[in-house]
C-alpha atoms as an extended CHARMM CRD file, in Angstrom:
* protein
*
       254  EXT
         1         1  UNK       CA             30.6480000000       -2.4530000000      -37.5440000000  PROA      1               0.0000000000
         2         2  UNK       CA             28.8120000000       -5.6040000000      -38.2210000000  PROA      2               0.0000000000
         3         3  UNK       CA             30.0600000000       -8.3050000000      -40.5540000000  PROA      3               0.0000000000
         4         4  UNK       CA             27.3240000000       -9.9300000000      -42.9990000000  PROA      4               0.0000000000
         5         5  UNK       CA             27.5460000000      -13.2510000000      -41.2660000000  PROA      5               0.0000000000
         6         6  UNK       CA             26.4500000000      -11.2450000000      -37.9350000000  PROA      6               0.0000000000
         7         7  UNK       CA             23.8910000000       -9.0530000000      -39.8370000000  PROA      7               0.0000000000
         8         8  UNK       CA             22.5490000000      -12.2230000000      -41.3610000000  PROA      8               0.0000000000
         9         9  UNK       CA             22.6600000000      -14.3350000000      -38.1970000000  PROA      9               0.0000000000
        10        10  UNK       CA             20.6230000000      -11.9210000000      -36.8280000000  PROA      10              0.0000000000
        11        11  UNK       CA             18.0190000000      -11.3950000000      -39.0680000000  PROA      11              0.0000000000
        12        12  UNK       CA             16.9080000000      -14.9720000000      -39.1300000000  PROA      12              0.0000000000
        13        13  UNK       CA             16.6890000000      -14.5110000000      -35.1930000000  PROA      13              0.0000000000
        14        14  UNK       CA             14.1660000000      -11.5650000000      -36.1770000000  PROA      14              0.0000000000
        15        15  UNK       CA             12.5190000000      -13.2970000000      -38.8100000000  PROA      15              0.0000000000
        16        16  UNK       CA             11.9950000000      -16.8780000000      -36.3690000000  PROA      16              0.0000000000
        17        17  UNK       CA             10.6500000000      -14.3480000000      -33.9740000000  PROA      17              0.0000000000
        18        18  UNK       CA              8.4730000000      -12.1950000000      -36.1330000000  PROA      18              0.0000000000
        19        19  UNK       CA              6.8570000000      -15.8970000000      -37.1320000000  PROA      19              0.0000000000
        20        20  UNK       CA              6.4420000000      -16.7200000000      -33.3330000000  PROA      20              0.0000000000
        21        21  UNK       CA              4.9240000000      -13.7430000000      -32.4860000000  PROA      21              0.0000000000
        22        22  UNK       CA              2.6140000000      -13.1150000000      -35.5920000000  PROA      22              0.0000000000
        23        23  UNK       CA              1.4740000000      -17.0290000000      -34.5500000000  PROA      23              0.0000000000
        24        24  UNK       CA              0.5340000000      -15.7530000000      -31.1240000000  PROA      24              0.0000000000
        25        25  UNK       CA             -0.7420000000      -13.2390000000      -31.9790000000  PROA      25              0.0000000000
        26        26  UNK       CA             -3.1460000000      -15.3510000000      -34.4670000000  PROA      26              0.0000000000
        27        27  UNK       CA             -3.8900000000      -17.7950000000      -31.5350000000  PROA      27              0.0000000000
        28        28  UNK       CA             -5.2370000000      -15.2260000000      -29.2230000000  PROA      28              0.0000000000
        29        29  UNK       CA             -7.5030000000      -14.3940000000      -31.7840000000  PROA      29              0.0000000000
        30        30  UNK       CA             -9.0780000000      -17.3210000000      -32.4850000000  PROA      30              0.0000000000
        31        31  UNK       CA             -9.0560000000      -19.9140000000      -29.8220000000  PROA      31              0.0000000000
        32        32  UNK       CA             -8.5630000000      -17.8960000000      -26.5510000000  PROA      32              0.0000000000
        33        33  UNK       CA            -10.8300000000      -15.8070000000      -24.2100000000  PROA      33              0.0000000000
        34        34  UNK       CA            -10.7180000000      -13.0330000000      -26.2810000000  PROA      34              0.0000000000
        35        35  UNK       CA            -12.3460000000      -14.1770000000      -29.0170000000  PROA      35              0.0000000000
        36        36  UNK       CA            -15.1950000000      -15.2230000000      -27.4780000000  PROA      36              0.0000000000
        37        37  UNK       CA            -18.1920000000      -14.0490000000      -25.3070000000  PROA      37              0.0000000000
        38        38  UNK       CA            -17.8170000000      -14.7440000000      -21.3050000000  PROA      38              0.0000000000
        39        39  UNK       CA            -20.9460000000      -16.6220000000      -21.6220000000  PROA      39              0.0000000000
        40        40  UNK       CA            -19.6420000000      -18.9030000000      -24.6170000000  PROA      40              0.0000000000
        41        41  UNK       CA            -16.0060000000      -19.6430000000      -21.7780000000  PROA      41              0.0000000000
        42        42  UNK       CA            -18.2760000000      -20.5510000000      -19.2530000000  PROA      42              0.0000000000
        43        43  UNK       CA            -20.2800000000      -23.2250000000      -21.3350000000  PROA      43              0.0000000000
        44        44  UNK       CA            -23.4320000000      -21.4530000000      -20.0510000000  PROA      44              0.0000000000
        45        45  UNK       CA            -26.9320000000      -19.8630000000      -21.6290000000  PROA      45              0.0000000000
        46        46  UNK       CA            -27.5020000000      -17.0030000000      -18.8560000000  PROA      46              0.0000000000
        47        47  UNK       CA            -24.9960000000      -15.8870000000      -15.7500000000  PROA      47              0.0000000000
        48        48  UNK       CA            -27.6630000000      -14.3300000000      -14.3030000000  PROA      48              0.0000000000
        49        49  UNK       CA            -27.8960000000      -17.8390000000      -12.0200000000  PROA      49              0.0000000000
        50        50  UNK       CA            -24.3610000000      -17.2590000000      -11.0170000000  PROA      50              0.0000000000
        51        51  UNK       CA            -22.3080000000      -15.1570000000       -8.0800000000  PROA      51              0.0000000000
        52        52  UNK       CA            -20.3590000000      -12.2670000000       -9.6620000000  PROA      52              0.0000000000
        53        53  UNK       CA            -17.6280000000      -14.1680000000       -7.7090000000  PROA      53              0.0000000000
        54        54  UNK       CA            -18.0490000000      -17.2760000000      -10.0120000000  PROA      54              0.0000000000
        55        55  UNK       CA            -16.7470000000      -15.2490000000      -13.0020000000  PROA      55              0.0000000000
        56        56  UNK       CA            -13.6070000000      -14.1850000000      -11.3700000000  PROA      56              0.0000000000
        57        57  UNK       CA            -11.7770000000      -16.7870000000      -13.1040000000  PROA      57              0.0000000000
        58        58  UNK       CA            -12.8410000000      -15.8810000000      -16.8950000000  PROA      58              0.0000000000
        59        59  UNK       CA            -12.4670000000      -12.3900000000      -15.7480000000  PROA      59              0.0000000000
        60        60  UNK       CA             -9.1090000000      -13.1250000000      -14.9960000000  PROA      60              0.0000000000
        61        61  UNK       CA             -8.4820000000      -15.1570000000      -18.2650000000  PROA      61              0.0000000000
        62        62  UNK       CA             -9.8720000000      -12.2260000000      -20.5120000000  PROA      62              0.0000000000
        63        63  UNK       CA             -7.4350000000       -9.6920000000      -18.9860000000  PROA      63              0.0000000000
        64        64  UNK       CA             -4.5000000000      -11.4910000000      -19.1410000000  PROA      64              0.0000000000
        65        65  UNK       CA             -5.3450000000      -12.7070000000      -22.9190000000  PROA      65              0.0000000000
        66        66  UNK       CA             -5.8070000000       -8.4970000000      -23.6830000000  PROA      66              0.0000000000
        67        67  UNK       CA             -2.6300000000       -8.1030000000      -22.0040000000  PROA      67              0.0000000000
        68        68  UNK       CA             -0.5370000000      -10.6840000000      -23.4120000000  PROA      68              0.0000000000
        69        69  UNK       CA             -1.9830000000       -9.3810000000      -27.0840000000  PROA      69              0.0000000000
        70        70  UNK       CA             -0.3660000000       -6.3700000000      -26.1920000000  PROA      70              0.0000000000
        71        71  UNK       CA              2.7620000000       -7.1410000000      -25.3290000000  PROA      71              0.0000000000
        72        72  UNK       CA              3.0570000000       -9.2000000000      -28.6480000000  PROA      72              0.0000000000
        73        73  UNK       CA              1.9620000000       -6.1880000000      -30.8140000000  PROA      73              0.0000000000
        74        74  UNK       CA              4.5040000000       -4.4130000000      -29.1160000000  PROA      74              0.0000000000
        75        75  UNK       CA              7.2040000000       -6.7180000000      -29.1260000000  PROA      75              0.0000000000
        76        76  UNK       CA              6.2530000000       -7.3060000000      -33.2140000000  PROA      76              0.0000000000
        77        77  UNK       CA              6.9430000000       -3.8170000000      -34.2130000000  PROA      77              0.0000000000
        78        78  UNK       CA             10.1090000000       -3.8410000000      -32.3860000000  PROA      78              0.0000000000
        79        79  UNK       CA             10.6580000000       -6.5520000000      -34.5810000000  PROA      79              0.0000000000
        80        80  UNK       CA              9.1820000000       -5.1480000000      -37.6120000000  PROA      80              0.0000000000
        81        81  UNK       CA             11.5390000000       -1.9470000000      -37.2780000000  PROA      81              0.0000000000
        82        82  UNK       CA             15.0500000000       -3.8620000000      -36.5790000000  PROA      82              0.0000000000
        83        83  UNK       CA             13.6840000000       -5.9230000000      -39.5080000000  PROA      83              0.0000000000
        84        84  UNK       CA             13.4000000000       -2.3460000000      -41.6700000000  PROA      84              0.0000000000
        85        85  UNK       CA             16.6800000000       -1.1350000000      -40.7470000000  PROA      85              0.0000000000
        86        86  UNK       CA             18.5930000000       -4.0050000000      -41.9000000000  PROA      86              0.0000000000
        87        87  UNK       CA             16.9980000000       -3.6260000000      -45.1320000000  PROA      87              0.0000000000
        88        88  UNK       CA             17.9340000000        0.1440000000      -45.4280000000  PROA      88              0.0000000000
        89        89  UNK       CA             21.0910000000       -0.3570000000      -43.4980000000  PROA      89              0.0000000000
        90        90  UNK       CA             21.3150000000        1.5390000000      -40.4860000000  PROA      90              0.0000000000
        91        91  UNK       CA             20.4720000000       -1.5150000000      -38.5270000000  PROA      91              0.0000000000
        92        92  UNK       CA             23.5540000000       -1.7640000000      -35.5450000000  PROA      92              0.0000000000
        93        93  UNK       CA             23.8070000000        2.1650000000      -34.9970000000  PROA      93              0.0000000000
        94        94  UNK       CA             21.9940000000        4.0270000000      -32.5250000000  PROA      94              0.0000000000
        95        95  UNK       CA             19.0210000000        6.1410000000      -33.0390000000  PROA      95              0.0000000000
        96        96  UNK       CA             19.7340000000        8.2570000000      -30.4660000000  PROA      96              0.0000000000
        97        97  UNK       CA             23.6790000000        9.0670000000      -30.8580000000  PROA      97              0.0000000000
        98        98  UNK       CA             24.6140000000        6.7800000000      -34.0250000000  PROA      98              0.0000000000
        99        99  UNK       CA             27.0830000000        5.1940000000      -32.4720000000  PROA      99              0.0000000000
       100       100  UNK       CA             27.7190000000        1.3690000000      -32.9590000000  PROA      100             0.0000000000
       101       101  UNK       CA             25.6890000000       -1.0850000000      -31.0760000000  PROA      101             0.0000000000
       102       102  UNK       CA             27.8680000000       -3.9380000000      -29.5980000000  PROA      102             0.0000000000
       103       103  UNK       CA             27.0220000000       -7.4940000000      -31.1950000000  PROA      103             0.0000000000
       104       104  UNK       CA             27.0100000000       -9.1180000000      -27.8130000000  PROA      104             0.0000000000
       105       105  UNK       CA             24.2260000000       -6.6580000000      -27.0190000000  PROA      105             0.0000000000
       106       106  UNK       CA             22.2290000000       -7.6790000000      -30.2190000000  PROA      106             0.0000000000
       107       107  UNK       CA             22.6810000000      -11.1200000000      -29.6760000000  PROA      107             0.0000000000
       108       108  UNK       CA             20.4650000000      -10.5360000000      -26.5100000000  PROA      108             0.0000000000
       109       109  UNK       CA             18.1090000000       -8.4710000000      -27.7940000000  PROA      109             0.0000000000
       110       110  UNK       CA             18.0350000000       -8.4090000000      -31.6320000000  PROA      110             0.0000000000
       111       111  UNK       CA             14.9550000000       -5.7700000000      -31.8190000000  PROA      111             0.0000000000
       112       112  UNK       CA             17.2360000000       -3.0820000000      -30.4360000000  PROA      112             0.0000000000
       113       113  UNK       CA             17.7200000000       -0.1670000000      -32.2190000000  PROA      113             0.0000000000
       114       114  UNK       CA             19.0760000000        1.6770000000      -29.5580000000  PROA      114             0.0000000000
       115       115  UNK       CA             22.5990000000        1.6730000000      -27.3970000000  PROA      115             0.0000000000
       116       116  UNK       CA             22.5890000000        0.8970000000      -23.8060000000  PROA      116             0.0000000000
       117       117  UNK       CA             23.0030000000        4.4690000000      -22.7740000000  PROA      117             0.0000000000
       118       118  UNK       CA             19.7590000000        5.6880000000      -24.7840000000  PROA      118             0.0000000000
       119       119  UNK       CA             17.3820000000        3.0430000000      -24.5170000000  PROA      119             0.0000000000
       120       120  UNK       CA             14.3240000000        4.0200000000      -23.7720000000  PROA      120             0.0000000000
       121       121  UNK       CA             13.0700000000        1.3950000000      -21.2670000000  PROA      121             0.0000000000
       122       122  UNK       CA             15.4070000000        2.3420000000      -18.4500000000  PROA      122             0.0000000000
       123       123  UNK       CA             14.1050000000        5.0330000000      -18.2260000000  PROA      123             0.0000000000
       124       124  UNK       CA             11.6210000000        4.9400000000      -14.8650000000  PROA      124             0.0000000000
       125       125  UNK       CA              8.3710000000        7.1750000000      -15.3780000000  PROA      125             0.0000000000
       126       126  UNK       CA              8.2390000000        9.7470000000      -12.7500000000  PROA      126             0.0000000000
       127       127  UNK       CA              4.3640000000       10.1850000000      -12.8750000000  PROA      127             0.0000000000
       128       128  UNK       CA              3.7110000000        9.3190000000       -9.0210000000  PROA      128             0.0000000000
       129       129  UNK       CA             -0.5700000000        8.5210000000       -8.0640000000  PROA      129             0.0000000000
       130       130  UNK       CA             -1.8660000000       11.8320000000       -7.0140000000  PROA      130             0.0000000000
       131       131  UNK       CA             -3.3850000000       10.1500000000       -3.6770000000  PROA      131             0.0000000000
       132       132  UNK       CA              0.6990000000       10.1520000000       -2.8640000000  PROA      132             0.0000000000
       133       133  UNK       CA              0.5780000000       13.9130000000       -2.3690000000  PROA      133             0.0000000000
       134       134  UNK       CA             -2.0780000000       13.3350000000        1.1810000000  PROA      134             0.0000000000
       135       135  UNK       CA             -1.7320000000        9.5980000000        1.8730000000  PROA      135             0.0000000000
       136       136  UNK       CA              1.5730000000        8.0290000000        4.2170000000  PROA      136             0.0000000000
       137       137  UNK       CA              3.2560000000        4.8760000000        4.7000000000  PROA      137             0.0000000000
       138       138  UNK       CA              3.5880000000        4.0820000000        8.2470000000  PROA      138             0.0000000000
       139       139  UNK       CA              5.6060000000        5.4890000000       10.4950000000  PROA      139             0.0000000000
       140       140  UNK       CA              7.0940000000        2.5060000000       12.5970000000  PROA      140             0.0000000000
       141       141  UNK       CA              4.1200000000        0.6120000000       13.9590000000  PROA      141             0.0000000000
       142       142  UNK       CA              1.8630000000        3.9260000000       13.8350000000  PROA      142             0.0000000000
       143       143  UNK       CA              0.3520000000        5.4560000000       11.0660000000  PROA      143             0.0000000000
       144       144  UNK       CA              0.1940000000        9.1060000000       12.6850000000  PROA      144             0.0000000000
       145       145  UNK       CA              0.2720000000       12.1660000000        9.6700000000  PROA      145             0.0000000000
       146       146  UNK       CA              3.1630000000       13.8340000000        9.9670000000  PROA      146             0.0000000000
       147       147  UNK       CA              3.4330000000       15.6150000000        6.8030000000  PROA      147             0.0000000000
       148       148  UNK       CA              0.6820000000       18.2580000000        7.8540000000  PROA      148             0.0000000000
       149       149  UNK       CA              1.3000000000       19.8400000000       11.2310000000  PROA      149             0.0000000000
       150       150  UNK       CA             -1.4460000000       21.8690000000       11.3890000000  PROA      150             0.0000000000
       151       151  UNK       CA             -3.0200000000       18.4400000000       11.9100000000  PROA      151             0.0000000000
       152       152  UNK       CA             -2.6340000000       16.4680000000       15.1850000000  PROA      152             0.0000000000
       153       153  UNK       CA             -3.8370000000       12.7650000000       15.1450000000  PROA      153             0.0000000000
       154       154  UNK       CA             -1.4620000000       11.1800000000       17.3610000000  PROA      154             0.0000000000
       155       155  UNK       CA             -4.2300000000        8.4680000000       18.4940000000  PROA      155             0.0000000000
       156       156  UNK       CA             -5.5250000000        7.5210000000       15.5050000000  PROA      156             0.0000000000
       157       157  UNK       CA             -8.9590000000        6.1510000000       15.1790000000  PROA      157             0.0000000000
       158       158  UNK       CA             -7.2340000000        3.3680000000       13.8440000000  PROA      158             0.0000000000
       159       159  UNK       CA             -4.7220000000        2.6720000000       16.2590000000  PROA      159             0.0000000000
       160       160  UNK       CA             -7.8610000000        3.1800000000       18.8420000000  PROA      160             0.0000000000
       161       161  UNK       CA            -10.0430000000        0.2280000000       17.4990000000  PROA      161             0.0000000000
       162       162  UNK       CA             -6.7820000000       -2.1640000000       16.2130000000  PROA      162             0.0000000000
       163       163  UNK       CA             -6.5420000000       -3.3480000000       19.9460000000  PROA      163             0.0000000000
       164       164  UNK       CA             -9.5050000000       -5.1390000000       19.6440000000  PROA      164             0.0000000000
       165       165  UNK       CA             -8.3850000000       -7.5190000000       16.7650000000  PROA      165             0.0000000000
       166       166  UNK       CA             -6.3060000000       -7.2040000000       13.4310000000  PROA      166             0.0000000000
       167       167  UNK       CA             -5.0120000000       -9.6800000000       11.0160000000  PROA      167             0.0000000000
       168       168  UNK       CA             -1.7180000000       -9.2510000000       11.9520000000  PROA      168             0.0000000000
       169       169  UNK       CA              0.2540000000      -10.7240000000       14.8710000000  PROA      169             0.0000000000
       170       170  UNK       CA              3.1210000000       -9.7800000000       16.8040000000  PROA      170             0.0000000000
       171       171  UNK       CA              5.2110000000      -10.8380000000       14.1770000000  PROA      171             0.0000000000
       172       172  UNK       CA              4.9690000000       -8.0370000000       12.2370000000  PROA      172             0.0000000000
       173       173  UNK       CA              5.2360000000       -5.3470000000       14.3680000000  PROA      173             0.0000000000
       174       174  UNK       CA              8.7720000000       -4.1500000000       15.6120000000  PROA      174             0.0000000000
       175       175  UNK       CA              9.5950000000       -4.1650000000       19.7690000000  PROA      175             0.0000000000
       176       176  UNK       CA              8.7800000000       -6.5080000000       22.2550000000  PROA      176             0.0000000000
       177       177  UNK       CA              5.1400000000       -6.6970000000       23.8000000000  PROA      177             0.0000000000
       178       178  UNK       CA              3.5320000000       -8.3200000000       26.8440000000  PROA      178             0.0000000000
       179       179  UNK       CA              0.2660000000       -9.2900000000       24.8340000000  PROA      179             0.0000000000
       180       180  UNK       CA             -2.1410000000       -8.2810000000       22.1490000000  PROA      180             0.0000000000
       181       181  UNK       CA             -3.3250000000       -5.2440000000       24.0480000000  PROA      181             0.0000000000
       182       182  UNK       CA             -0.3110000000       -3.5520000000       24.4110000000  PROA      182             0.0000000000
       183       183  UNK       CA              0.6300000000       -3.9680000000       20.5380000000  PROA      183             0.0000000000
       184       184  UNK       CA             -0.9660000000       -0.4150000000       19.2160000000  PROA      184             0.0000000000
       185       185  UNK       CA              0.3350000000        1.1620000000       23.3120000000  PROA      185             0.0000000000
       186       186  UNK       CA              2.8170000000        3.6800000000       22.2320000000  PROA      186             0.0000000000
       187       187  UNK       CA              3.6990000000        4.3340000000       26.2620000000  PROA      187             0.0000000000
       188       188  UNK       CA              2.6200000000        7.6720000000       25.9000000000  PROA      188             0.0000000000
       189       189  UNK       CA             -0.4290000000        9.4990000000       26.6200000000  PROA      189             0.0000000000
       190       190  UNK       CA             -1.3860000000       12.8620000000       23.9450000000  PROA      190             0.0000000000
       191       191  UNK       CA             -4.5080000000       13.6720000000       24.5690000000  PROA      191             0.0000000000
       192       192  UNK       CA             -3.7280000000       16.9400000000       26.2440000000  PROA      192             0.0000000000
       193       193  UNK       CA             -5.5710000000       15.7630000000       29.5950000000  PROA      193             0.0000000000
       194       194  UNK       CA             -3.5560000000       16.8490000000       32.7260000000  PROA      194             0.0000000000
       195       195  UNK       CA             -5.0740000000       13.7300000000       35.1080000000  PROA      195             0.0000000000
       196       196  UNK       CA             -5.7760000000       10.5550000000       33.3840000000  PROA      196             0.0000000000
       197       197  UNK       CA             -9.4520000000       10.5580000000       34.7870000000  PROA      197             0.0000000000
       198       198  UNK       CA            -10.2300000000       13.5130000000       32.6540000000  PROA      198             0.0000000000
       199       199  UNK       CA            -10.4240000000       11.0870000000       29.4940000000  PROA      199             0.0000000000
       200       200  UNK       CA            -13.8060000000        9.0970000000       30.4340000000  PROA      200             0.0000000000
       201       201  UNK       CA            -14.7590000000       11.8490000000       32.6450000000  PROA      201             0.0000000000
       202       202  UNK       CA            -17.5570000000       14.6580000000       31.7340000000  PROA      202             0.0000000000
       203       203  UNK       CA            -20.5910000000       16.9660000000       32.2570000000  PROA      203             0.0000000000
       204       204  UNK       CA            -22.7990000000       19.2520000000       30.7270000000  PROA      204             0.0000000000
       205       205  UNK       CA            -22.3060000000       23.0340000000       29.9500000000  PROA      205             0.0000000000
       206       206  UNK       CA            -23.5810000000       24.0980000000       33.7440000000  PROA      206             0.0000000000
       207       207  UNK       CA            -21.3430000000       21.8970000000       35.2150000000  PROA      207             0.0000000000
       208       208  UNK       CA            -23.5910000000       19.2340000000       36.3320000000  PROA      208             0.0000000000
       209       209  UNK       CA            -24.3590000000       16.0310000000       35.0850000000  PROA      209             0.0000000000
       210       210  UNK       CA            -21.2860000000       14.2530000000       35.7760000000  PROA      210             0.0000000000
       211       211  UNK       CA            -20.8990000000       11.1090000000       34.4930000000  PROA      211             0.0000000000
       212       212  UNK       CA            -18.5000000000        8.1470000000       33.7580000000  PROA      212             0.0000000000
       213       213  UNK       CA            -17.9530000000        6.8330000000       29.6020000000  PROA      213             0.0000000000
       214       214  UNK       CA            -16.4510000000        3.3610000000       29.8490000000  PROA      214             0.0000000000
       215       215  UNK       CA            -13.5080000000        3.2620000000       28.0210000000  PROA      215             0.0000000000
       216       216  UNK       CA             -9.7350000000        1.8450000000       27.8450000000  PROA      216             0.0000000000
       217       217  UNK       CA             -8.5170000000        4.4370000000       29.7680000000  PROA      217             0.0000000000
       218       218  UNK       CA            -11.1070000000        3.9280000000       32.4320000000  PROA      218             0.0000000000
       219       219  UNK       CA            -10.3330000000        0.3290000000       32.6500000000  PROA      219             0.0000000000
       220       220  UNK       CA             -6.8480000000        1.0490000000       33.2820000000  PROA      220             0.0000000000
       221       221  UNK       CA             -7.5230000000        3.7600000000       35.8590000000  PROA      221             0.0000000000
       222       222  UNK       CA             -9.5340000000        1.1830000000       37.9430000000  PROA      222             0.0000000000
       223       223  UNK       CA             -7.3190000000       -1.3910000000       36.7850000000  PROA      223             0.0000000000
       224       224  UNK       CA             -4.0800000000        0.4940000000       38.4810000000  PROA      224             0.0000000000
       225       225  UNK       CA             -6.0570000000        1.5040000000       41.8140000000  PROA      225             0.0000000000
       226       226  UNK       CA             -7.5830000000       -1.8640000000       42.4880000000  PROA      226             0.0000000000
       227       227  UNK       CA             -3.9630000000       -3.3730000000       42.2000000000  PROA      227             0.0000000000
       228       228  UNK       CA             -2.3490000000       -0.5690000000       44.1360000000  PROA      228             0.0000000000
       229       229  UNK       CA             -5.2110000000       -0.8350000000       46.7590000000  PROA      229             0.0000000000
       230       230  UNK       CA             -5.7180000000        3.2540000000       46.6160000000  PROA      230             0.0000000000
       231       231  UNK       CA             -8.1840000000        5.0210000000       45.9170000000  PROA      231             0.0000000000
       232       232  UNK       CA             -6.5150000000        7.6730000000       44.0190000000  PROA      232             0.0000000000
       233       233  UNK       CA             -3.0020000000        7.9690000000       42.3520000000  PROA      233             0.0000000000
       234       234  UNK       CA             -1.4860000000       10.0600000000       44.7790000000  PROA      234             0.0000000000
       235       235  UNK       CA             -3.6380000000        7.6030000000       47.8570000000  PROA      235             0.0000000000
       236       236  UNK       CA             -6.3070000000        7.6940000000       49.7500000000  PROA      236             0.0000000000
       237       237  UNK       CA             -8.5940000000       11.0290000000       49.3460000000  PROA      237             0.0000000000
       238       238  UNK       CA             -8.4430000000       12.6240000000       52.4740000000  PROA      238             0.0000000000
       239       239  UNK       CA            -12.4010000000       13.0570000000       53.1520000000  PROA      239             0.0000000000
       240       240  UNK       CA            -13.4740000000       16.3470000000       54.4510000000  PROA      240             0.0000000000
       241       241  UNK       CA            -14.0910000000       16.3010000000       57.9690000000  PROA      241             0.0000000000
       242       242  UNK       CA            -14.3470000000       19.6920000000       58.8590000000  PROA      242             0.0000000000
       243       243  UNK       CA            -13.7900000000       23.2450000000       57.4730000000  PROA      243             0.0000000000
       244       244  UNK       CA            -10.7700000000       24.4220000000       58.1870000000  PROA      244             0.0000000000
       245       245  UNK       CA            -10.9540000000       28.0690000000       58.0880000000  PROA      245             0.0000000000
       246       246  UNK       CA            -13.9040000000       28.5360000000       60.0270000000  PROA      246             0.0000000000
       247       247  UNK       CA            -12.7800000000       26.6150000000       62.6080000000  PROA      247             0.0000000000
       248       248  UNK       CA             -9.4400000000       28.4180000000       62.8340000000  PROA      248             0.0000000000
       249       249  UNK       CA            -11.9440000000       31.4520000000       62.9990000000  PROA      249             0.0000000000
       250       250  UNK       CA            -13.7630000000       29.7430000000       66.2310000000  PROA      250             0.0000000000
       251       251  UNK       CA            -10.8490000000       29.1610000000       67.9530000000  PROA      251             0.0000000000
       252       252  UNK       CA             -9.5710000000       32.4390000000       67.5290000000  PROA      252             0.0000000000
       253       253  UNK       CA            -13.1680000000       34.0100000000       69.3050000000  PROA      253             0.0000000000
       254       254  UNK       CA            -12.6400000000       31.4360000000       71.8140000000  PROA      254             0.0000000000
């Protein structure tokens, strides 16, 4: 139970802040952002003269003055209630369970009319953004999908393109990397080819048309048998000389 000295101690801590806030409340009213027009802030006749950009500033200004206004209102009928149930005197019990509320809690927050246990801002909303239910976090340095496996994107258009230049540095990826190039390289190749020509590789529906598409992968191929001094990964292509079974077949008439 609270003694009258406490009860009374407390109150003028409500009342001081019932005057603060009312005050505030007041000011935002008539001398801030809110009160007036965005072309009265900016001292000007017309903004149509002016970037969008420009009124970022006052923009910012206005919203913050809206929020500010209410918190107050909130925070004043907090105050308004506490105030109420001193006068009818419940004011130190609970809401919830009627149980007493400890003066050492009151003393920090005087508005309470609610126990530790109850109170209702600790409790955390568990409303989650609906984009949640189809959009990931990354997964290490990749942002591969992983929650639909129907779906198989392990090279990403984004991990495809990062390689040629991103805002972030080495720094803030995890593992150790000879250069920028090899950031997005997982060391692993999933694109279902069997050789790695296949990849920038292709022809038309008959069969014909062959042609080379430049590409990463390309430069790498050439890349590895330039260095190697090869002309394919297993060596040099034997080049067809003659045909094998029909000159078995001569041989044998011979």
């Amino acid at each position: 139970m609270l003694t009258n000295e406490q009860i009374s101690t407390l109150k003028k801590e409500l009342n001081d802040e019932k005057e603060s806030l009312e005050s505030q409340l007041q000011g935002n009213k008539e001398g801030s952002l809110e009160g007036a027009s965005a072309r009265d802030a900016v001292g000007e006749l017309s903004l149509y003269d002016n970037h969008p950009a420009d009124m970022g500033s006052e923009l910012y200004e206005r919203e913050k003055d809206f929020a500010l206004e209410e918190h107050h209102d909130s925070e004043l009928n907090k105050v308004n209630a506490a105030l109420k149930a001193i006068e009818n005197g419940s004011y130190g019990k609970c809401k919830e369970c009627g149980s007493d509320i400890p003066y050492e809690r009151l003393e920090v927050i005087p508005a309470t009319l609610y126990c530790k246990d109850h109170s209702p801002e600790q409790n955390v909303p568990g409303d989650r953004p609906v984009e949640e239910d189809v959009l990931e976090p990354a997964h290490g340095n990749t942002f591969q999908h992983h929650q639909f496996r129907e779906v198989v994107d392990n090279e990403d258009s984004f991990q495809e393109v990062a390689r040629f230049g991103t805002s972030e540095t080495p720094s803030d990826l995890r593992g150790d990397y000879e250069d920028y190039n090899s950031l997005y390289n997982e060391g692993h190749d999933d694109e279902g080819f069997t050789e790695d020509y296949e990849t920038f590789v292709g022809n038309d529906l008959e069969g014909k048309e062959r042609k080379i598409y430049p590409s990463k992968k390309q430069e790498e191929y050439e890349a590895m048998l330039d260095e190697n001094d090869i002309e394919a990964p297993f060596g040099d292509v034997p080049y067809h000389e003659t045909d094998g079974y029909v000159d078995e077949d001569k041989k044998d008439k011979d």
